[in-house]
ZAMARSE-84976 format. One record per residue (C-alpha): chain; residue in one letter; y, z, x. Coordinates in nm, 3 decimals, padded with zeros to 5 digits, always signed. Layout:
<sites>
mol->A	type->a	north->Y	up->Z	east->X
...
</sites>
This chain:
<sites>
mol->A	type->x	north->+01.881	up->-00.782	east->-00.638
mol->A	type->x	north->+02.232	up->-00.740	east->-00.718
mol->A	type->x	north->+02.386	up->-00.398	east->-00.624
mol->A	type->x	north->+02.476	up->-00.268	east->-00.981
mol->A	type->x	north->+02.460	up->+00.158	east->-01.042
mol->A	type->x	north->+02.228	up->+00.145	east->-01.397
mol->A	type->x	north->+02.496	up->+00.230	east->-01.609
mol->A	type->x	north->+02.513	up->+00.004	east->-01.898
mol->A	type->x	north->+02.872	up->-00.040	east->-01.958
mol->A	type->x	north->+02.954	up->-00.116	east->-01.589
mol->A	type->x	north->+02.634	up->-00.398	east->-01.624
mol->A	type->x	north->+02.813	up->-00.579	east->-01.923
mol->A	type->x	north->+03.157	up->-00.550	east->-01.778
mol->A	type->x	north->+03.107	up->-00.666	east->-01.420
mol->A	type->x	north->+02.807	up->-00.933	east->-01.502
mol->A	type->x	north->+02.855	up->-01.086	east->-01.825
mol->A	type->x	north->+02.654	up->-01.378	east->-01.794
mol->A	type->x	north->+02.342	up->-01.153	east->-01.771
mol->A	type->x	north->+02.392	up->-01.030	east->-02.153
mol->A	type->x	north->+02.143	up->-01.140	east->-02.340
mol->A	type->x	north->+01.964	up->-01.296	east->-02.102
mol->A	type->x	north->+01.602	up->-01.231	east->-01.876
mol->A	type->x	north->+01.809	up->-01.235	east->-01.587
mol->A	type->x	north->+01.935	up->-00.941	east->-01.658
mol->A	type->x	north->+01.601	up->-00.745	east->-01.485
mol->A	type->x	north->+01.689	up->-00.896	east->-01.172
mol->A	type->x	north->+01.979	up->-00.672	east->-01.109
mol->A	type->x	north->+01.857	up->-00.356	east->-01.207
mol->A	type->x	north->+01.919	up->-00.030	east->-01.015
mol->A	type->x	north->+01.949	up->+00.329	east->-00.997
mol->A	type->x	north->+02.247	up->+00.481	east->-00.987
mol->A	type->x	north->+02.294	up->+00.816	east->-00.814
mol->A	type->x	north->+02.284	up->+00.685	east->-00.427
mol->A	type->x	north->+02.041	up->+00.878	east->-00.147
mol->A	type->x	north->+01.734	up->+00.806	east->-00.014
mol->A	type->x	north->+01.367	up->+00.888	east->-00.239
mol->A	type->x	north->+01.293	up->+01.192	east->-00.208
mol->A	type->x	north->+00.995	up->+01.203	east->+00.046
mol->A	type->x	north->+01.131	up->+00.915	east->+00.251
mol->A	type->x	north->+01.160	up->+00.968	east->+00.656
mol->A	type->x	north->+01.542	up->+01.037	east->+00.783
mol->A	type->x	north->+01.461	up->+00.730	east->+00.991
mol->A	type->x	north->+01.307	up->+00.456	east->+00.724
mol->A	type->x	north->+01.303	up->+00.134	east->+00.836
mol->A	type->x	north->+01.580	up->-00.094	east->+00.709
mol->A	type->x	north->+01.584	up->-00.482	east->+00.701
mol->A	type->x	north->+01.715	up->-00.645	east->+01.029
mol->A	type->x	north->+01.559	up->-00.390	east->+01.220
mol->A	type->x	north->+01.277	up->-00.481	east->+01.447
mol->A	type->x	north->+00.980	up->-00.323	east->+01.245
mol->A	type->x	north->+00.718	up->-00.304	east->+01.536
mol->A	type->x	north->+00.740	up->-00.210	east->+01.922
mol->A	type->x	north->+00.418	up->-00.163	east->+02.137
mol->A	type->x	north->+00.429	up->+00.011	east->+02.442
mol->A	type->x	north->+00.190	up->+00.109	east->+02.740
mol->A	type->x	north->-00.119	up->+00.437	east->+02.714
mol->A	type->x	north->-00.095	up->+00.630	east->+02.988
mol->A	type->x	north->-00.406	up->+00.588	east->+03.207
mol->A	type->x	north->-00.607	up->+00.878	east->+03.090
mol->A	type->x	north->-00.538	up->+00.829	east->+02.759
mol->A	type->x	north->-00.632	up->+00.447	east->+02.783
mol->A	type->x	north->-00.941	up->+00.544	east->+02.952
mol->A	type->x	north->-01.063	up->+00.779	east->+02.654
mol->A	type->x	north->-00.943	up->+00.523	east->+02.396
mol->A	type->x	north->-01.188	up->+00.239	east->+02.615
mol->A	type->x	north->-01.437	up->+00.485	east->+02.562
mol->A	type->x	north->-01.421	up->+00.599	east->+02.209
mol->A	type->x	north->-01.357	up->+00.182	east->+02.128
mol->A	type->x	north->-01.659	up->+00.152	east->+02.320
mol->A	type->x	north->-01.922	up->+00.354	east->+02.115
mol->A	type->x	north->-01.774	up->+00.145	east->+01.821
mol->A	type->x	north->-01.829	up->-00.199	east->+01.977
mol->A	type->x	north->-02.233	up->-00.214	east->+01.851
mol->A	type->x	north->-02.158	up->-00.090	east->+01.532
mol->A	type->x	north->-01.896	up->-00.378	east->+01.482
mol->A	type->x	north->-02.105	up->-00.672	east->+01.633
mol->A	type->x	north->-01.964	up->-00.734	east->+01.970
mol->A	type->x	north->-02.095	up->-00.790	east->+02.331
mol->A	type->x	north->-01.984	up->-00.936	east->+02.635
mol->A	type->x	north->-01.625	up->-00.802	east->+02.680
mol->A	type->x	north->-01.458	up->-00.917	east->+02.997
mol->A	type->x	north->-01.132	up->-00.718	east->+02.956
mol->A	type->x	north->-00.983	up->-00.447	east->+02.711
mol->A	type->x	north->-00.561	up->-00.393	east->+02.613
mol->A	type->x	north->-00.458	up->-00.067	east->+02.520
mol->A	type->x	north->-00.119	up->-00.041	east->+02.330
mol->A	type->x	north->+00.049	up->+00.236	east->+02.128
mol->A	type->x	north->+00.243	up->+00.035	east->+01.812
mol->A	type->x	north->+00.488	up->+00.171	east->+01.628
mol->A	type->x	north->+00.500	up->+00.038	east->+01.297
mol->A	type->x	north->+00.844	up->+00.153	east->+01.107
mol->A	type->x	north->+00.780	up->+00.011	east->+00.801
mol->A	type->x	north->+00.481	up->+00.151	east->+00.730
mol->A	type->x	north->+00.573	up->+00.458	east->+00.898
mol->A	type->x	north->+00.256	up->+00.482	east->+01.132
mol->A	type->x	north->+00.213	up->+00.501	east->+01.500
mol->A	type->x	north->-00.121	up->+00.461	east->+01.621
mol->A	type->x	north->-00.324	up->+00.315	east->+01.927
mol->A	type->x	north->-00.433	up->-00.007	east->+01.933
mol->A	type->x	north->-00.754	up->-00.155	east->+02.159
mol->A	type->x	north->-00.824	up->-00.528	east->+02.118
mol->A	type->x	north->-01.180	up->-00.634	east->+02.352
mol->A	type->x	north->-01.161	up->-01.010	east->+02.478
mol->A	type->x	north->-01.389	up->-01.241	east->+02.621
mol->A	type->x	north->-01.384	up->-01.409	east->+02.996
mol->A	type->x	north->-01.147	up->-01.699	east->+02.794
mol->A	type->x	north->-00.929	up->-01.474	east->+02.657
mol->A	type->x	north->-01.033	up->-01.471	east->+02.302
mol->A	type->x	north->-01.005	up->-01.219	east->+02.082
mol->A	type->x	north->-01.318	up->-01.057	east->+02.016
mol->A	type->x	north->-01.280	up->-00.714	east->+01.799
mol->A	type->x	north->-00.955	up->-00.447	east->+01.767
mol->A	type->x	north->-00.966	up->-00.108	east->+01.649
mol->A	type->x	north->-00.692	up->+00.118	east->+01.584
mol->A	type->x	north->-00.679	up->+00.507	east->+01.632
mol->A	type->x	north->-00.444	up->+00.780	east->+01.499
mol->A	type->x	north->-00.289	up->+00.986	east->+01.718
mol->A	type->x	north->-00.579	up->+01.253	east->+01.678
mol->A	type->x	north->-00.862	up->+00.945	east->+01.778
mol->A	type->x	north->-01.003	up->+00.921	east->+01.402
mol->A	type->x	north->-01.042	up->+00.525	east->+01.378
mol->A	type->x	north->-00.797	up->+00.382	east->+01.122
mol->A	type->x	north->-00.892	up->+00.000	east->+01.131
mol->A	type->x	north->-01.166	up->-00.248	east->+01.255
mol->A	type->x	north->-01.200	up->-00.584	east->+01.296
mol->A	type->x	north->-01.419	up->-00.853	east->+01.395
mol->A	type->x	north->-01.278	up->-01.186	east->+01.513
mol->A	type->x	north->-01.499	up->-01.492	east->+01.508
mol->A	type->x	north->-01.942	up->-01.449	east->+01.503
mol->A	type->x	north->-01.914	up->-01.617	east->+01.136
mol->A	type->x	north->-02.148	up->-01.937	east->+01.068
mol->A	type->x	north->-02.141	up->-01.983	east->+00.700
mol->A	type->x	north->-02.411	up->-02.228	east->+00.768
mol->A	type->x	north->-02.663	up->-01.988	east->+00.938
mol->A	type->x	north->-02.585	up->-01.687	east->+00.637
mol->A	type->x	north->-02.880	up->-01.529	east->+00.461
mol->A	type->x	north->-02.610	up->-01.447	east->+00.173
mol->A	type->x	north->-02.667	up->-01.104	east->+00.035
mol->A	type->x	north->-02.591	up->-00.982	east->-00.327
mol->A	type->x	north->-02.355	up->-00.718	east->-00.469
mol->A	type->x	north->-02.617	up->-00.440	east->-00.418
mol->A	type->x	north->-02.728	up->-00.585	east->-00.059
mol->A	type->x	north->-02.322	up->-00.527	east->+00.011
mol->A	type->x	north->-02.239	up->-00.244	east->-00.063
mol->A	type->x	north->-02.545	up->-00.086	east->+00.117
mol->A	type->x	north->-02.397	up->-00.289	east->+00.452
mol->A	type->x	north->-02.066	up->-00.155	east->+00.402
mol->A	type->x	north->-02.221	up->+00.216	east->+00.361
mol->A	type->x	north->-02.425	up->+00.166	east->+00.684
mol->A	type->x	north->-02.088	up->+00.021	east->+00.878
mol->A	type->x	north->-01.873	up->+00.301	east->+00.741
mol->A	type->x	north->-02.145	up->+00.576	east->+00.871
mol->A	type->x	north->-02.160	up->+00.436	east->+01.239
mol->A	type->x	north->-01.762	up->+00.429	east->+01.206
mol->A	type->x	north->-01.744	up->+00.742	east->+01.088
mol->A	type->x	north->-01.487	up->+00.638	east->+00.826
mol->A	type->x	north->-01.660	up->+00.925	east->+00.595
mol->A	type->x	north->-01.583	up->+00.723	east->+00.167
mol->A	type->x	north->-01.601	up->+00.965	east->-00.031
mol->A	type->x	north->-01.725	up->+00.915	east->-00.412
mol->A	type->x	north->-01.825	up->+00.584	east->-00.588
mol->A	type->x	north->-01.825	up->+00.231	east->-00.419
mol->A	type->x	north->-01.637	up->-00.042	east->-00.629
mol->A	type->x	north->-01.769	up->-00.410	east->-00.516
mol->A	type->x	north->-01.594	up->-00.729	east->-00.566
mol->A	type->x	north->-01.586	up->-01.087	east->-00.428
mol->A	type->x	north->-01.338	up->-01.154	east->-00.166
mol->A	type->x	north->-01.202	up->-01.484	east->-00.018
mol->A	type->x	north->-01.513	up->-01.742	east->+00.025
mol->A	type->x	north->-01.832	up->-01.619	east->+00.197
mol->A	type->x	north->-01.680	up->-01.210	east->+00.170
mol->A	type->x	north->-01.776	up->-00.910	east->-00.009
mol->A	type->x	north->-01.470	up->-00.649	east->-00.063
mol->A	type->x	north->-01.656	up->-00.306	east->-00.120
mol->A	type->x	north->-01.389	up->-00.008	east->-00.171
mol->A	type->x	north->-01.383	up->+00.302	east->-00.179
mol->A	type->x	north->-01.031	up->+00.466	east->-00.402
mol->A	type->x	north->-00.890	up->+00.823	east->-00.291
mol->A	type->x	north->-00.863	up->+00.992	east->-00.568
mol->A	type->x	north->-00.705	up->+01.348	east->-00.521
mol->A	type->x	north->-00.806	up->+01.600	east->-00.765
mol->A	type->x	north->-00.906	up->+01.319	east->-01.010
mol->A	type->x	north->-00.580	up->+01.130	east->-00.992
mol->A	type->x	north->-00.580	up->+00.810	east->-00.808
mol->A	type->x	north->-00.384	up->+00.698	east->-00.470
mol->A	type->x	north->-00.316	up->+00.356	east->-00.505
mol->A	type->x	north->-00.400	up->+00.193	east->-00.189
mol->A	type->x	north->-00.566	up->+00.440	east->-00.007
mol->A	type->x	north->-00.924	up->+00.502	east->+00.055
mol->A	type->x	north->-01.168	up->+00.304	east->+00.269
mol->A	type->x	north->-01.244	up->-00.092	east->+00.259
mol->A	type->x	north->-01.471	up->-00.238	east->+00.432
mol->A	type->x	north->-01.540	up->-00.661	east->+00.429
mol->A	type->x	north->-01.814	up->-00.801	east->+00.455
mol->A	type->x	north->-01.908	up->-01.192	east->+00.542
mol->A	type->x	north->-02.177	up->-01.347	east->+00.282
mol->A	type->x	north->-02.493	up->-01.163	east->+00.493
mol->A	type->x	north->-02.379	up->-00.834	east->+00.522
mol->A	type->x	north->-02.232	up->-00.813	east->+00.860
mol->A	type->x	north->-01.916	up->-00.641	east->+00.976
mol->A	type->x	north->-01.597	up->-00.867	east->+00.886
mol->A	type->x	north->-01.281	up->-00.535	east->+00.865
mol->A	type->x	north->-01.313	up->-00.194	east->+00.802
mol->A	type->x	north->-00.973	up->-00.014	east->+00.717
mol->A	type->x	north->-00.902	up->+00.400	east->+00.600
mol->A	type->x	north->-00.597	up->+00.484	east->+00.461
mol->A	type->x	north->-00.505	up->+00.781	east->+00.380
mol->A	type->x	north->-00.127	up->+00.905	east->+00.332
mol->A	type->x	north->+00.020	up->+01.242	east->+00.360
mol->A	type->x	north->+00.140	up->+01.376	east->+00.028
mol->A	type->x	north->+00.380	up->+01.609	east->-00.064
mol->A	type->x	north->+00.302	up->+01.966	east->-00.214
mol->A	type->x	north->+00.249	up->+01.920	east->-00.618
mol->A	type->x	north->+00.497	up->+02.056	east->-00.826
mol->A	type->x	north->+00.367	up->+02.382	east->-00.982
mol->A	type->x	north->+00.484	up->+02.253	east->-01.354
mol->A	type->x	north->+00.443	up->+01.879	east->-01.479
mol->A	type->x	north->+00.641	up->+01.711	east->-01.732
mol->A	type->x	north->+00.496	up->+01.637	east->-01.993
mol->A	type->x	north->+00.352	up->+01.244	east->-02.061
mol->A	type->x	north->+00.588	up->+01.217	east->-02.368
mol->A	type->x	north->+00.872	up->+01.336	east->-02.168
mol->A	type->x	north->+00.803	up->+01.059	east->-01.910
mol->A	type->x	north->+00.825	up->+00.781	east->-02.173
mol->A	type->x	north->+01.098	up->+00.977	east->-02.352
mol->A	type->x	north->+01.312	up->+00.912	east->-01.971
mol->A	type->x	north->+01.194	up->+00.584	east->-01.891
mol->A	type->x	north->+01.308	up->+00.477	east->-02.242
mol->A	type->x	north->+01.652	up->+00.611	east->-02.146
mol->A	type->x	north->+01.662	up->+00.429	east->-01.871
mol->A	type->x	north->+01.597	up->+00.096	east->-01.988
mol->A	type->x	north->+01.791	up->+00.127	east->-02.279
mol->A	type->x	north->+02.072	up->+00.185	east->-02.028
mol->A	type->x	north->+01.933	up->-00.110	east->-01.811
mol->A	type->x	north->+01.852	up->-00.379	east->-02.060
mol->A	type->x	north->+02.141	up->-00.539	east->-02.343
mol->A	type->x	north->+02.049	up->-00.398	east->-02.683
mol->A	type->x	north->+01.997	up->-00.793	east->-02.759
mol->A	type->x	north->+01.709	up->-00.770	east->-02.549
mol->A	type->x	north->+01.556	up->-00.447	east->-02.731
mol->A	type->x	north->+01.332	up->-00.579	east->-02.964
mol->A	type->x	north->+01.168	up->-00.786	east->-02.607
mol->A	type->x	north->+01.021	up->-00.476	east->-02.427
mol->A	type->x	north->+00.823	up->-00.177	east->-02.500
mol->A	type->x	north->+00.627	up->+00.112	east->-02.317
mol->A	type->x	north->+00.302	up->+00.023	east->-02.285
mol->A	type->x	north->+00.165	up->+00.371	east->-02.115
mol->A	type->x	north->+00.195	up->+00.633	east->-01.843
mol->A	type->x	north->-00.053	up->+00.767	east->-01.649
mol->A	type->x	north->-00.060	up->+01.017	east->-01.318
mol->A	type->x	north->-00.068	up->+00.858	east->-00.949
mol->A	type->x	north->+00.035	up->+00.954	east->-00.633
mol->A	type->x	north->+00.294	up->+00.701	east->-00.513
mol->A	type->x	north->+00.549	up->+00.631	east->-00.227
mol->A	type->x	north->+00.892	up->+00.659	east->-00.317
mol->A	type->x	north->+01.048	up->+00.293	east->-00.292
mol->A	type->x	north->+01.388	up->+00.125	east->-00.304
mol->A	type->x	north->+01.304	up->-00.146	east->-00.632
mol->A	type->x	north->+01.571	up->-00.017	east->-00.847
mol->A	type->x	north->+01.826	up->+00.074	east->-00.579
mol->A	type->x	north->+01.901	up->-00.210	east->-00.322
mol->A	type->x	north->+02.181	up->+00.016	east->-00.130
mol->A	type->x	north->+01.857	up->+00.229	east->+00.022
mol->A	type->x	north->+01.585	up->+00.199	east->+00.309
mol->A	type->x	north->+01.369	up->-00.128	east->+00.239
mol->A	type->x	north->+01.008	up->+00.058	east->+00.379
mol->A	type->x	north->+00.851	up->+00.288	east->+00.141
mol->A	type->x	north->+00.839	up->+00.657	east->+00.181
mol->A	type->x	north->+00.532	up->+00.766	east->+00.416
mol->A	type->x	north->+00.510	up->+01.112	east->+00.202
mol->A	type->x	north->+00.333	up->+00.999	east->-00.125
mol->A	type->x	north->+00.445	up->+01.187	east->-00.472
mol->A	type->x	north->+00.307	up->+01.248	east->-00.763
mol->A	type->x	north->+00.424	up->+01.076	east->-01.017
mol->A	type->x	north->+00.405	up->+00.958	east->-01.341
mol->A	type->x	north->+00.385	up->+00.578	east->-01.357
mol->A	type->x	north->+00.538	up->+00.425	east->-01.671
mol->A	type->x	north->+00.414	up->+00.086	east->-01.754
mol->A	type->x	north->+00.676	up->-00.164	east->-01.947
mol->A	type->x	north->+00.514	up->-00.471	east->-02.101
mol->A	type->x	north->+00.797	up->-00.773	east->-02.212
mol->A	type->x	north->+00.779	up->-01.040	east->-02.395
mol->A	type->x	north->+01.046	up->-01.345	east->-02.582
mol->A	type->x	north->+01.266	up->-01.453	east->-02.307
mol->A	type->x	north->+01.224	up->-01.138	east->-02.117
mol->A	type->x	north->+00.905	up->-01.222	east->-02.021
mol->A	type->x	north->+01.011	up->-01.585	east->-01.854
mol->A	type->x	north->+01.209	up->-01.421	east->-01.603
mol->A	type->x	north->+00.924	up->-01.106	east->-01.526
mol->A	type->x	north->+00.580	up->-00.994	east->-01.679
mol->A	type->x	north->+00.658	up->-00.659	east->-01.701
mol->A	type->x	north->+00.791	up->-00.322	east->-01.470
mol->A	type->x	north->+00.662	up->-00.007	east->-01.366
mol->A	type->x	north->+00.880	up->+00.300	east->-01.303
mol->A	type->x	north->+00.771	up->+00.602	east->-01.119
mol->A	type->x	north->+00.896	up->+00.931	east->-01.272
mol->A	type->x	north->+00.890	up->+01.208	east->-01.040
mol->A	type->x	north->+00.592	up->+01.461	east->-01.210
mol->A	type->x	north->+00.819	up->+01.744	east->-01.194
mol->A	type->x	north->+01.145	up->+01.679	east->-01.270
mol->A	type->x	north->+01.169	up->+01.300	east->-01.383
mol->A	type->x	north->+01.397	up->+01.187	east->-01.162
mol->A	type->x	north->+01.303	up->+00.846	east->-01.064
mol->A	type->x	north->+01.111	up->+00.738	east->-00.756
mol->A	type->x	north->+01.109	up->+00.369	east->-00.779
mol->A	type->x	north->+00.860	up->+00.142	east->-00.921
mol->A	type->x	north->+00.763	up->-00.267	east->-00.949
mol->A	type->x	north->+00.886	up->-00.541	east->-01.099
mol->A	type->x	north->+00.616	up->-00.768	east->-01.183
mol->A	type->x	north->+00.743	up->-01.148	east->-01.173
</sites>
């Protein structure tokens, strides 16, 4: 996106070939500089190398073999010839965690898991064991009560209501949202895939530290009332009659860089809660994106981020 500060006047005068036009979207920004509030000193920026793995010290790869090991039935696996160990550091997610991958006597990958730092498994996977000609396909019920039985023996612990879906061919998605105090966390919760019969394909939990919630909340109206502001500073008035507000509603999001280039490119590990303000567009508007979402601090308004949908 192009670097410009949000302020109307300084959009029209420096870029005057976006008035008027869809285009205009593309170079939107916020203007006071600084980081999201949230984000890590250290965010990872692009051009940086975003993942480094290094050696587990012996004892700790020993207990790591073992705890991998009490998964390995519950995941579908069996004759492992050799086992890595690795701790990953992943900047732009902003997780470190140990990573165990079992392989067969030709070197093939047979199953990985990944542990947090405290040994509570954070992913699972199983590589290869899929015939779609030998499946005895299950339906929606069948899944989800095979994705309950895999989360129990990984002690990945869902917690409310099961949501299933159809995945890519021969998979059943079955998902689990966090919801904190009855307001969602988008992307985070447990997953767990499925092939066509029910057995093991991934099983992921993700759940991000949040910051404290502010004591007072703005008010929904006052959420529209700023993101208004804001794009009737972003957008040329010839282009007011092409969007609108189409709602706001409570999340708990991570603090991004969407409408200001100039800062880190990960998202912020520390989830906020926010107010997400959905834009719908239409005329010419709409050729260039479907529509935006901005994410109003819940406290104070300031702004957080958001999407462009294209």
């Amino acid at each position: 996106m192009l670097p410009l500060d949000g302020r109307a006047a300084r959009v029209r005068f420096l870029f005057p070939l976006l008035l008027g036009a869809a285009a205009a979207v593309a170079a939107l920004s916020l203007g006071p500089g600084g980081p999201p509030a949230g984000s890590a000193a250290d965010r990872f920026v692009a051009g940086q190398r975003s993942t480094t793995r290094t050696p587990v010290g012996r004892e700790a790869a020993a207990a790591l073999r073992e705890r991998a090991a009490a998964h390995r039935r519950a995941i579908g696996v069996d004759a492992v010839a050799s086992v890595t160990v690795e701790r990953v550091e992943d900047r732009f997610a902003g997780l470190t965690y140990d990573e165990v991958v079992d392989r067969n006597g030709r070197g093939q990958r047979l199953a990985l898991q990944r542990f947090d730092l405290a040994g509570r498994l954070l992913a699972a996977v199983r590589f290869g064991g899929h015939n779609p000609k030998r499946l005895a396909v299950v339906d929606a019920a069948g899944a989800r009560s095979a994705a309950e039985r895999h989360a129990r023996a990984l002690d990945l612990r869902p917690v409310g209501t099961a949501r299933v879906r159809r995945g890519a061919a021969d998979e059943w998605v079955v998902e689990w949202p966090r919801l904190v105090d009855g307001v969602p966390v988008p992307g985070d919760g447990v997953v767990v895939r499925t092939w066509a019969d029910g057995t093991l394909h991934t099983a992921v939990r993700h759940d991000r530290p949040l910051a404290e919630r502010p004591d007072r909340l703005i008010a929904v109206g006052e959420a529209r009332r700023l993101a208004g502001a804001r794009l009737a500073g972003w957008f040329d008035p010839r282009n007011a009659g092409e969007w609108q507000i189409d709602g706001a509603s409570l999340a708990w999001v991570a603090p991004n860089d969407a409408f200001e280039p100039a800062g880190p490119d990960a998202p912020a590990r520390v989830l906020r809660l926010a107010w997400v303000v959905r834009v719908a567009t239409r005329g010419t508007l709409a050729e260039a994106i479907r529509g935006l979402e901005l994410f109003l601090d819940a406290g104070d308004g300031r702004l957080l981020g958001g999407d462009v949908l294209r």
